[in-house]
N, C-alpha and C positions, 0 to 999 in steps of 0.2 A: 504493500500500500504506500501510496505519496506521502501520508502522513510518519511512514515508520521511518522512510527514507532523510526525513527531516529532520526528524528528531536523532536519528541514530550519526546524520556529519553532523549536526551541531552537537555533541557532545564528542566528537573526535576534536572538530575542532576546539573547542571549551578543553580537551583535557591535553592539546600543544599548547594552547592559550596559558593556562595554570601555569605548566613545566615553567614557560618563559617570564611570566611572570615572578615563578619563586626565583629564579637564578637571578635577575634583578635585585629583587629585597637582600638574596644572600649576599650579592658582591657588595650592594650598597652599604651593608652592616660590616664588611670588611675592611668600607675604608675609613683611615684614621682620618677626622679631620685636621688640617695643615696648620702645625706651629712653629712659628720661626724659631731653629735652636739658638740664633744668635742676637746681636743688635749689628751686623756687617753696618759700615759706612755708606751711604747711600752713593750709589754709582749709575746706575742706568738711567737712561735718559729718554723717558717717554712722550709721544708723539700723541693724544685723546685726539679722535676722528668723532666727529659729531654730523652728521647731512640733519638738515632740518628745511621743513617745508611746514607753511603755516603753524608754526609752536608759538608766536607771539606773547601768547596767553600765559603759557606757565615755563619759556626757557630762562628766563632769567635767577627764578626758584632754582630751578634743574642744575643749570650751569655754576650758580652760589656752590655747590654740594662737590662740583666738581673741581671748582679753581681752589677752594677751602681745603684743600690736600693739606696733609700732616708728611709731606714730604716735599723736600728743598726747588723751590719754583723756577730755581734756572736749571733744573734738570727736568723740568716735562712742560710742554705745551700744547693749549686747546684749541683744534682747528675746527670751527664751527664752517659746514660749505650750504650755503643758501641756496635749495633747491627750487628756486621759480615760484617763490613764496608771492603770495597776492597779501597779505598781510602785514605788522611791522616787526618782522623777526629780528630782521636786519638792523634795524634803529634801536631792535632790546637789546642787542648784542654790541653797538658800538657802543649804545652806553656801557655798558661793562667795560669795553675794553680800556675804557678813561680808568680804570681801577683797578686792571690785573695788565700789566705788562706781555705775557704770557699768553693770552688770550687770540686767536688771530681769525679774521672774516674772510671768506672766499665766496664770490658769485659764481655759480654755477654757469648763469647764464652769459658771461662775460668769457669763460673756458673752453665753452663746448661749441660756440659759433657756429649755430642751429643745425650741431648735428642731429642726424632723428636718432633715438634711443628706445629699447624695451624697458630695459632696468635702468634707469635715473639711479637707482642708490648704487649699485658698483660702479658705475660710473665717478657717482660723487665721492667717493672711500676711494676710488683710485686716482682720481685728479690732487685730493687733498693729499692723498700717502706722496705724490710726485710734491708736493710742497712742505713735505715731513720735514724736520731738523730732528727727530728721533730716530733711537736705533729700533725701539720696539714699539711697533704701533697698537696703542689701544683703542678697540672697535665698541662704541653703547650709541643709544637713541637720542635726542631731545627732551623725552617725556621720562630720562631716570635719574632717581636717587641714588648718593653712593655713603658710603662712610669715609669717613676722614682719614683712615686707613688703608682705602682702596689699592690707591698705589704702592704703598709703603708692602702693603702684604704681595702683590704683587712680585715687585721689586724679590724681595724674598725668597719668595719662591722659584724665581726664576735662578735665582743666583743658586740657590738648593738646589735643584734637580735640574737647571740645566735641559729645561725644553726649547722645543723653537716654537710653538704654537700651546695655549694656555686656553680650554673654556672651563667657564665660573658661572655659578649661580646667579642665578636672576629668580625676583617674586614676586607678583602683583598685589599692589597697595589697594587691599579690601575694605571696601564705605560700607558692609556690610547687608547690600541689596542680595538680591536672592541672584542677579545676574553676575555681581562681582563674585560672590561663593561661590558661583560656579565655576566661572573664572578660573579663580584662584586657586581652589582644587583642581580642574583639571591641566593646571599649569604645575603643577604642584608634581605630579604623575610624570608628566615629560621630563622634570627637572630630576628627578630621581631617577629614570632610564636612562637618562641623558649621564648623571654622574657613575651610574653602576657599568654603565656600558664602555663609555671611557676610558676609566680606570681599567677593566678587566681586558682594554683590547679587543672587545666584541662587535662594536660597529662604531661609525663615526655619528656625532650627532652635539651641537650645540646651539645657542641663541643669540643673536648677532650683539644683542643687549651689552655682552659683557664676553666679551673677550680679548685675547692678546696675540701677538704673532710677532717674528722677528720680522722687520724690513727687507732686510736682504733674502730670508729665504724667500716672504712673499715675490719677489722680484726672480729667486731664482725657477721657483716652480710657472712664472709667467703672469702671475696675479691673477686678473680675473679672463684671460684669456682663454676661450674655451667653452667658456661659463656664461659669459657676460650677453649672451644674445634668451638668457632666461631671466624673466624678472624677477624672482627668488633667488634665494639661495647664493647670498654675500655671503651668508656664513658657514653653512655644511659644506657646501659645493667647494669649495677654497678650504674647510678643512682635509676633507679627502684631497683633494690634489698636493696637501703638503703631508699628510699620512702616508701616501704613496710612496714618496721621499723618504722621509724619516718618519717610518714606524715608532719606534720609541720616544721620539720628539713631540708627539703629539699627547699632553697630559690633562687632568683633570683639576683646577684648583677646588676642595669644596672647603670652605673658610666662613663664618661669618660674615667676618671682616670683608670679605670682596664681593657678599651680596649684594645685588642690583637691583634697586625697587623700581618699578615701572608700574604708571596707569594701566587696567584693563579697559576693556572698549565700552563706552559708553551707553551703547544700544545694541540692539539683537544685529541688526541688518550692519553694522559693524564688526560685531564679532565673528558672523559669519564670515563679512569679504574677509578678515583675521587669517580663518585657518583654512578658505579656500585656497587665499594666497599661500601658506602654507605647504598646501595639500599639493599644490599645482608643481613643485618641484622634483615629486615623489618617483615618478619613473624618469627623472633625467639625472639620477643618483650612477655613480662609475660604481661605490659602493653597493656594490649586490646582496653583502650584509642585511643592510639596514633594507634594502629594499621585501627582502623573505620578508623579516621581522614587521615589516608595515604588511605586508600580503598577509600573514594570518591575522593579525589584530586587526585588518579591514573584514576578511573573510569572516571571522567570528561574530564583528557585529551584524556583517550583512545574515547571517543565522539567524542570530539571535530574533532580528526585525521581520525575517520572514518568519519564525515561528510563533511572531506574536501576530500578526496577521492571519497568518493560516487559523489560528484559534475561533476567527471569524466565521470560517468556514465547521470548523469542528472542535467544538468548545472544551473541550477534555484538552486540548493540546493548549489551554491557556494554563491549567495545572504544571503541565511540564517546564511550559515558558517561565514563570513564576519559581519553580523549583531551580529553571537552571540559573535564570538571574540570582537567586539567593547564591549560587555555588558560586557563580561571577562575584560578586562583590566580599564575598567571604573571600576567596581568592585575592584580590586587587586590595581589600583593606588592613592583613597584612604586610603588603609593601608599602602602604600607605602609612602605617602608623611611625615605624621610623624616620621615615622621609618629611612627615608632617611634625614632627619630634624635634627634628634639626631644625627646620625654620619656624619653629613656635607657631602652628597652624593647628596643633593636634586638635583642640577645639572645635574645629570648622566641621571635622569628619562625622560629627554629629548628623551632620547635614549627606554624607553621600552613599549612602542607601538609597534615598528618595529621589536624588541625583541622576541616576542610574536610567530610567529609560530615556530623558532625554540626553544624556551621554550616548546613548546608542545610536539616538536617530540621528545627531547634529553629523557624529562621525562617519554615518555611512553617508549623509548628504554631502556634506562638505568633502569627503574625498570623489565620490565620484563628481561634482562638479569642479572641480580642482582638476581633474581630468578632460574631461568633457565641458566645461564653461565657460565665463569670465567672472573675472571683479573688480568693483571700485575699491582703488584704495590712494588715497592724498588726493583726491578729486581726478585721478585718472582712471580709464577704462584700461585693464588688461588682461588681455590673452593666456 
């Protein structure tokens, strides 16, 4: 029968789903978090890339958090690159610059002399990395918070272990609507596969939000060369092309101290262009890793949604659906709890049981239009 057929992959798949998830939780609880063993003398000298489009509102907040470094200011500077803002980004930003030395403005549209472009943001990361005076460029948003430590731990780390390429944690700053808990929990999830998988060498995988890389290798693996006609993917896409390289070079920071807070999206129809654009980079991964690892965790939810439909048709199988989502979330909340431990969210989990079917539907929507769509995202339409 159609209906046994159903039921019998989605529990094949739900029981690849588990394995992968438990090996996640176990590496994640493997790694120590990073403490500097020493006070080394501050030596390196970083390069903060900022691209900002329309931020007027809150970059002046954002960028305080950033020039406010607890590390020596003629060793790092902040290149904010004005992406075709229609706003006053650029007037919050000179003012600053009356106050931080350090600080430096790039037009976008003064650089690019109407070249046509898919991706604006590597574009922008790569015009501003060509006006770096740093040896290590550090990559976050407009819309993030950092701690005053950011660099310093950084700094640190690098000097410690000796990578070429560094991602860190990033978390969304919850107002505590039932959209941001969403959010933020299932930001929460990525953030933890993302550190488990890293560190164990499993697949590549970080958040553009907050990361580092050396200059020169960026320049020797070609930057964004390759990549740069996809409008995603400044930051996974360029970590694999330097993982390729140097395997080993490619590390994990997970630190307090160098988490990265960042706004969630404001409204549904937000969030969704969010993880569309997301989603849209998923088969142009070199990485075949990560690509399985998205292929069952799509295939499961797509299961899941068809055996809660089919129930429509034959209502016994809404019993099943219901038992296997209990086993799903049982499964998913403990890897959740450590993960939500580290970033003081444990709290929130209160909330993701109920969570749960629209976690299933967004993910199977948003990947396949991610595929097959478009979306607006900084008031552009893209493919």
């Amino acid at each position: 029968m159609w209906w046994k057929i159903i039921i019998i992959l989605t529990i094949i798949l739900l029981g690849g789903y588990a394995w992968l998830i438990d090996r996640y939780r176990i590496w994640f609880q493997q790694i120590n978090p990073f403490q500097p063993t020493g006070t080394p003398a501050p030596a390196i000298r970083f390069s903060v890339i900022i691209p900002a489009r329309n931020e007027a509102a809150n970059i002046r907040k954002f960028l305080g958090s950033i020039l406010q470094q607890q590390y020596p200011r003629n060793l790092f500077e902040v290149i904010v690159i004005n992406d075709h803002s229609t706003d006053a980004t650029a007037a919050e930003v000179n003012k600053l610059k009356q106050q931080f030395g350090n600080l430096k403005l790039l037009q976008m549209e003064d650089l690019i002399k109407g070249e046509t472009l898919n991706s604006y943001k590597k574009r922008a990361i790569e015009l501003a990395i060509g006006k770096a005076t740093g040896d290590w460029i550090v990559a976050t948003d407009a819309d993030c918070l950092v701690t005053e430590n950011w660099l310093s731990t950084f700094a640190s780390f690098i000097a410690e272990r000796q990578p070429v390429f560094v991602a860190a944690p990033v978390q969304f700053i919850n107002d505590g609507s039932f959209l941001s808990i969403f959010q933020t929990l299932d930001f929460l999830s990525l953030q933890g596969i993302t550190a488990a998988s890293v560190s164990q060498g499993f697949h590549s995988m970080c958040n553009g939000a907050n990361l580092a890389y050396n200059k020169a290798v960026f320049y020797e693996v070609g930057g964004f060369s390759g990549i740069d006609n996809i409008a995603s993917g400044d930051d996974m896409l360029l970590m694999h092309k330097i993982y390729s390289n140097y395997p080993q070079g490619v590390q994990y920071l997970l630190s307090k101290e160098a988490i990265v807070n960042t706004t969630p999206m404001a409204d549904w129809q937000r969030f969704f262009n969010q993880r569309i654009r997301w989603a849209s980079k998923a088969t142009t991964y070199d990485d075949k890793r990560i690509f399985w690892v998205l292929a069952l965790v799509y295939a499961t939810n797509v299961a899941m949604l068809v055996l809660f439909f089919a129930g429509f048709w034959r209502h016994s199988l809404f019993i099943s659906w219901i038992l296997l989502l209990m086993g799903k979330i049982m499964i998913e909340m403990r890897f959740m709890l450590p993960v939500a431990t580290f970033y003081g969210n444990e709290k929130l989990l209160k909330w993701f049981g109920a969570m749960q079917p629209v976690h299933i539907f967004y993910t199977v929507v948003s990947g396949w239009l991610g595929k097959f769509g478009s979306y607006q995202w900084k008031g552009r339409k893209v493919k």
